[in-house]
N, CA and C atoms as an extended XYZ file, in Angstrom:
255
Properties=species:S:1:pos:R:3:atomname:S:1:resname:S:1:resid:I:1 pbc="F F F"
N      -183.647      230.983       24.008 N   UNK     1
C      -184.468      230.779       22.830 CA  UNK     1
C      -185.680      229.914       23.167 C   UNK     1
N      -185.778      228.942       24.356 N   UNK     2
C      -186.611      227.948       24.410 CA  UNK     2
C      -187.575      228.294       24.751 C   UNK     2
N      -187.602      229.836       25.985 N   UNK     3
C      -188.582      230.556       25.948 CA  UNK     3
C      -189.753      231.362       25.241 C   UNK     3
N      -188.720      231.714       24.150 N   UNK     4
C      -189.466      232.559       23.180 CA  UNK     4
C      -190.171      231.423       22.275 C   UNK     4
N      -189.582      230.503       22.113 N   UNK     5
C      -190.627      229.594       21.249 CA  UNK     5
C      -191.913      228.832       22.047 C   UNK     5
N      -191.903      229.141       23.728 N   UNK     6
C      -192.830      228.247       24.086 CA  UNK     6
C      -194.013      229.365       24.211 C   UNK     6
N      -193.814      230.789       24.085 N   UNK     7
C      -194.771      231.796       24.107 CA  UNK     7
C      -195.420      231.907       22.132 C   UNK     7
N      -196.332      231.484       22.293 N   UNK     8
C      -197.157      232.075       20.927 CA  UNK     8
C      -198.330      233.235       20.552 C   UNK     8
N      -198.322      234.042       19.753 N   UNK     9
C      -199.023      234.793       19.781 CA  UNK     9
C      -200.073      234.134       18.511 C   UNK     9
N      -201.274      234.452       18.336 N   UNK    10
C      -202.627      233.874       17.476 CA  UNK    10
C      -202.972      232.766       17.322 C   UNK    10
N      -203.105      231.812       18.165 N   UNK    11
C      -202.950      230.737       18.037 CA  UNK    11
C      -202.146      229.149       18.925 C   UNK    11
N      -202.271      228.191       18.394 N   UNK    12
C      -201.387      227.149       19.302 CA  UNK    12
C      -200.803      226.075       18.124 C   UNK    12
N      -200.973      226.339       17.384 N   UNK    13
C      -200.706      225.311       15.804 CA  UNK    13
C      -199.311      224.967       16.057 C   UNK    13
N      -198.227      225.870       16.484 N   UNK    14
C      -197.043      225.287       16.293 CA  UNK    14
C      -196.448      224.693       17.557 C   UNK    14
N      -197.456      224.744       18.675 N   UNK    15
C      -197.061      223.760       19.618 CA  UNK    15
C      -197.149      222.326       19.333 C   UNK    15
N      -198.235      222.048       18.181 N   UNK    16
C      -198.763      221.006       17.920 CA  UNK    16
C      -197.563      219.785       17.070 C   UNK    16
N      -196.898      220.527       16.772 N   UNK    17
C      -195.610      220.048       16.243 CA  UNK    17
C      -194.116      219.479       16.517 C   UNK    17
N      -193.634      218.511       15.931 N   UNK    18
C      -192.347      217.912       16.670 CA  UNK    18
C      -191.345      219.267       17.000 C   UNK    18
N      -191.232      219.970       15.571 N   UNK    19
C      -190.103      220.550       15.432 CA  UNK    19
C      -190.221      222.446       14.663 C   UNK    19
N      -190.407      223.427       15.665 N   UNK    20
C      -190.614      224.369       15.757 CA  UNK    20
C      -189.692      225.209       13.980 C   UNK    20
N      -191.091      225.798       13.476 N   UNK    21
C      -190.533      225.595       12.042 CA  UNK    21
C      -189.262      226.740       11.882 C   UNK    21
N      -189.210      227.703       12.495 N   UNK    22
C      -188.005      228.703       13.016 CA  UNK    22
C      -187.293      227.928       13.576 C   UNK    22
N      -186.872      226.772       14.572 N   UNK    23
C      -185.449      226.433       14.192 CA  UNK    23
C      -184.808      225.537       12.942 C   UNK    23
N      -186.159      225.209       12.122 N   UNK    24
C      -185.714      224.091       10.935 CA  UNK    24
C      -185.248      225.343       10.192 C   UNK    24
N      -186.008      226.183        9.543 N   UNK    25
C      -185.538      227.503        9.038 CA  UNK    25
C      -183.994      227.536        9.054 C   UNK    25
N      -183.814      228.353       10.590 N   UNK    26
C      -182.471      228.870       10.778 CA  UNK    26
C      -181.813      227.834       10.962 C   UNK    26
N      -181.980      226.616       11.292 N   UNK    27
C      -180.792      225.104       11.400 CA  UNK    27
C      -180.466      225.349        9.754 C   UNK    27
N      -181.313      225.227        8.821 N   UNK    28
C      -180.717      224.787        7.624 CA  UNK    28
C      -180.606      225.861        6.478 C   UNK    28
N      -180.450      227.506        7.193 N   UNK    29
C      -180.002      228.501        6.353 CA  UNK    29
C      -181.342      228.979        5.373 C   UNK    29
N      -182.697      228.809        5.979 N   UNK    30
C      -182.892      228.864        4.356 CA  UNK    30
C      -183.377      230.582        3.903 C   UNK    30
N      -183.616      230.641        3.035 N   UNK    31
C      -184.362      232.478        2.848 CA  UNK    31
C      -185.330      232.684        3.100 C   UNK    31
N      -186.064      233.569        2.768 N   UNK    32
C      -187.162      234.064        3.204 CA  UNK    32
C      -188.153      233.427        2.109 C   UNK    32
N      -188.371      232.952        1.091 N   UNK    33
C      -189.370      232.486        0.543 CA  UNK    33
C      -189.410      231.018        1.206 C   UNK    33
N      -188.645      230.336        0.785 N   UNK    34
C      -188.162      228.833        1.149 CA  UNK    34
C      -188.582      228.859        2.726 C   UNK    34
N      -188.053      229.702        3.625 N   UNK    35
C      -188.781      229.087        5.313 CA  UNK    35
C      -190.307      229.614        5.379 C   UNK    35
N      -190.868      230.812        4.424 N   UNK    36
C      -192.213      230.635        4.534 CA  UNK    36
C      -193.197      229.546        3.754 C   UNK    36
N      -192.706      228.691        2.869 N   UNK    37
C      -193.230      227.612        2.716 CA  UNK    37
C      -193.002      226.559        3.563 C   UNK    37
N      -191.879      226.576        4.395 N   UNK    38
C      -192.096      225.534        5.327 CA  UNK    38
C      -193.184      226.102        6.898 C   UNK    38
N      -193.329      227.401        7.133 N   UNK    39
C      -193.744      227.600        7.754 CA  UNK    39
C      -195.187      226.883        7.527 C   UNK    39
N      -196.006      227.358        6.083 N   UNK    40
C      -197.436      227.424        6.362 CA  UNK    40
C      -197.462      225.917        5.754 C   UNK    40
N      -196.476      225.194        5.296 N   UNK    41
C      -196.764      223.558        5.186 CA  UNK    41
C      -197.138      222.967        6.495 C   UNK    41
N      -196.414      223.882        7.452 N   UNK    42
C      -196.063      223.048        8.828 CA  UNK    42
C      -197.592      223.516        9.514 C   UNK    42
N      -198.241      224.622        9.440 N   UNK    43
C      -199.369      224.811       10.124 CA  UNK    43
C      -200.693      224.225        9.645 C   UNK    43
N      -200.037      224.590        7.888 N   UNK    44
C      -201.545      224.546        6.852 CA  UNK    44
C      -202.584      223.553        7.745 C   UNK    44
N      -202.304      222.441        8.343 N   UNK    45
C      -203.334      221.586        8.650 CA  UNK    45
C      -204.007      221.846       10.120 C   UNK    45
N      -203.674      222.587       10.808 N   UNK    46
C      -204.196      223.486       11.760 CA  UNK    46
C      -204.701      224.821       12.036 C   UNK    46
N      -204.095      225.597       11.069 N   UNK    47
C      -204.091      227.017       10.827 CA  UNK    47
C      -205.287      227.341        9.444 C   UNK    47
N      -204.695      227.878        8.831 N   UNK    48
C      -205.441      228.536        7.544 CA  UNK    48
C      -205.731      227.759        6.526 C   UNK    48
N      -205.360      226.353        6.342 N   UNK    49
C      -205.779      225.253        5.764 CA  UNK    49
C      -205.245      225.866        4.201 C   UNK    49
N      -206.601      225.963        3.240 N   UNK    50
C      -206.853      225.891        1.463 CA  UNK    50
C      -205.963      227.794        1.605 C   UNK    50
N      -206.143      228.564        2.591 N   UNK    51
C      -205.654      229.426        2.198 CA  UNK    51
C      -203.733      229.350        2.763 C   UNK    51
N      -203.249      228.871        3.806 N   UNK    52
C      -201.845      228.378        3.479 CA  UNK    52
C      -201.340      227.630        2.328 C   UNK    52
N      -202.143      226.896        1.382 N   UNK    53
C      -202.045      225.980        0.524 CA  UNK    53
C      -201.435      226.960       -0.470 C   UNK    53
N      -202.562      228.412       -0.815 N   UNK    54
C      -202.472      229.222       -1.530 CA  UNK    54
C      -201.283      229.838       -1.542 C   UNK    54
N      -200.542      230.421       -0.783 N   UNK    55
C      -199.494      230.957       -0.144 CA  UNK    55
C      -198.348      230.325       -0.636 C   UNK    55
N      -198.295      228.736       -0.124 N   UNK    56
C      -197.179      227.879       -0.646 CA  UNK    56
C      -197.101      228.008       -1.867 C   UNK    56
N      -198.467      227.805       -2.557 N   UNK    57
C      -197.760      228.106       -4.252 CA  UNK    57
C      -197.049      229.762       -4.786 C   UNK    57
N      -197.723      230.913       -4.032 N   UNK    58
C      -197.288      232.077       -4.416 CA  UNK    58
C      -195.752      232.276       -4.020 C   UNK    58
N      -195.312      231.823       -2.577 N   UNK    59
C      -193.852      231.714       -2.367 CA  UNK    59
C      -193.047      231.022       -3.769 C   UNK    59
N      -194.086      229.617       -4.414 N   UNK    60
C      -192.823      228.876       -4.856 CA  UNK    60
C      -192.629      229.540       -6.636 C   UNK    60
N      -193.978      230.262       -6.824 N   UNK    61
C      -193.472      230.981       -7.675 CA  UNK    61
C      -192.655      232.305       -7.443 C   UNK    61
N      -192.472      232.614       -6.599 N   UNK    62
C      -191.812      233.767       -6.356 CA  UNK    62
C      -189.882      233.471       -6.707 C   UNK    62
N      -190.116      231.602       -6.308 N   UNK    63
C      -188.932      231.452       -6.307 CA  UNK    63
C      -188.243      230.710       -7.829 C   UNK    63
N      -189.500      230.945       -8.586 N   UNK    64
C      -189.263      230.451       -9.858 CA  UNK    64
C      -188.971      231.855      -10.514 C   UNK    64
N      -190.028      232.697      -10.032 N   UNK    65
C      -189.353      233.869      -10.381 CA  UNK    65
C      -187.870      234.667      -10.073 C   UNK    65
N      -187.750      234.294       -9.119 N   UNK    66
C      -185.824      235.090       -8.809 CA  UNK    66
C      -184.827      234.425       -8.383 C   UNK    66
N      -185.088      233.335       -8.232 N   UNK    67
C      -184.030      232.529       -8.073 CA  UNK    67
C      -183.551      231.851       -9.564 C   UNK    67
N      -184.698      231.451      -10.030 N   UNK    68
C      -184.763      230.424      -11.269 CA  UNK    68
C      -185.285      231.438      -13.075 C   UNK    68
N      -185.183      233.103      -12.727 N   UNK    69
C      -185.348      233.528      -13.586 CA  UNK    69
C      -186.619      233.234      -14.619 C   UNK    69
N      -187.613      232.903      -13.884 N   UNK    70
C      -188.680      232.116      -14.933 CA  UNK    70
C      -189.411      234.051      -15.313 C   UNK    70
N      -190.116      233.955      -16.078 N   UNK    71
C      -190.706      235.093      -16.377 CA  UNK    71
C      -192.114      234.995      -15.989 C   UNK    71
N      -193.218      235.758      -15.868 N   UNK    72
C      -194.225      236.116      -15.910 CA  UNK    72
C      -194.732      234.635      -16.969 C   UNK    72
N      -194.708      234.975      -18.280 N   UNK    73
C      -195.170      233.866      -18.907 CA  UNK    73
C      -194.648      232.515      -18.499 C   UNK    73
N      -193.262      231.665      -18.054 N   UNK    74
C      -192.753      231.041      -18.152 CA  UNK    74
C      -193.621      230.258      -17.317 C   UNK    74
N      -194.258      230.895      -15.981 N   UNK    75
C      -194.625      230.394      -14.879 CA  UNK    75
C      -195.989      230.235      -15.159 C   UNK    75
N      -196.677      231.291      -15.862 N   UNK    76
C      -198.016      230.839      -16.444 CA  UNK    76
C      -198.145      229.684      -17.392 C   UNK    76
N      -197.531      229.432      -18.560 N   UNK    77
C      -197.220      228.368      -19.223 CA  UNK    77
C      -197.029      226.933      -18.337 C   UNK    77
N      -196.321      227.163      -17.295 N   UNK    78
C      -195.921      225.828      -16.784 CA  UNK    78
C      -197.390      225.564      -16.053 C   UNK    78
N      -197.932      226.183      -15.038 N   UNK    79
C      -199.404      226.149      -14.669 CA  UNK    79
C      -200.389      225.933      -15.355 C   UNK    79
N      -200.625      226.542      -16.436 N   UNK    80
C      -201.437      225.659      -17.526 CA  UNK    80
C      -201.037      224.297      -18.393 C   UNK    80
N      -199.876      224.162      -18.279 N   UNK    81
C      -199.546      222.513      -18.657 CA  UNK    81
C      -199.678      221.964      -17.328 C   UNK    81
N      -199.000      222.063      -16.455 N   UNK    82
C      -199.267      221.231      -15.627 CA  UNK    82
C      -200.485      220.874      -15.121 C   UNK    82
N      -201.140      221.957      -14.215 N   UNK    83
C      -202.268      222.254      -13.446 CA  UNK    83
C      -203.876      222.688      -14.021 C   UNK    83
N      -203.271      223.142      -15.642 N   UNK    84
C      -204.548      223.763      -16.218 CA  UNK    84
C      -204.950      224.651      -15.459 C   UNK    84
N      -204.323      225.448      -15.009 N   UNK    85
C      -205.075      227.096      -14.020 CA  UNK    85
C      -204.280      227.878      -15.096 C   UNK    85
């Protein structure tokens, strides 16, 4: 495995890091929405910056949406109280 993580393809962002975000992922089980927000948290500041930012929020509604049953409105409502978007 130590191999495949020291080869990167587009880039060098996740060399730049303590802890390679694919084994935090698979160490702590998580799904597929949940390890792609840790992914682009972990690059955002090297990589794609305001547009990983973007991303993190679309994952975490995704996970308000099916994990947490929020609806279409539920999630718009909460964004305009909270955030005003």
């Amino acid at each position: 495995m130590e191999e495949i993580l020291n080869k990167q393809v587009g880039g060098d962002h996740y060399s730049q890091v303590e802890i390679q975000p694919i084994m935090y992922i698979l160490s702590n089980k998580l799904d597929f929405c949940r390890g792609n927000i840790i992914k682009y948290v972990t690059r955002g500041k090297f990589k794609d910056k305001d547009k990983d930012i973007k991303k993190i929020i679309d994952y975490a509604v995704l996970i308000l949406k099916y994990d947490y049953k929020y609806t279409d409105e539920m999630v718009s409502e909460y964004l305009k109280q909270k955030y005003n978007i």
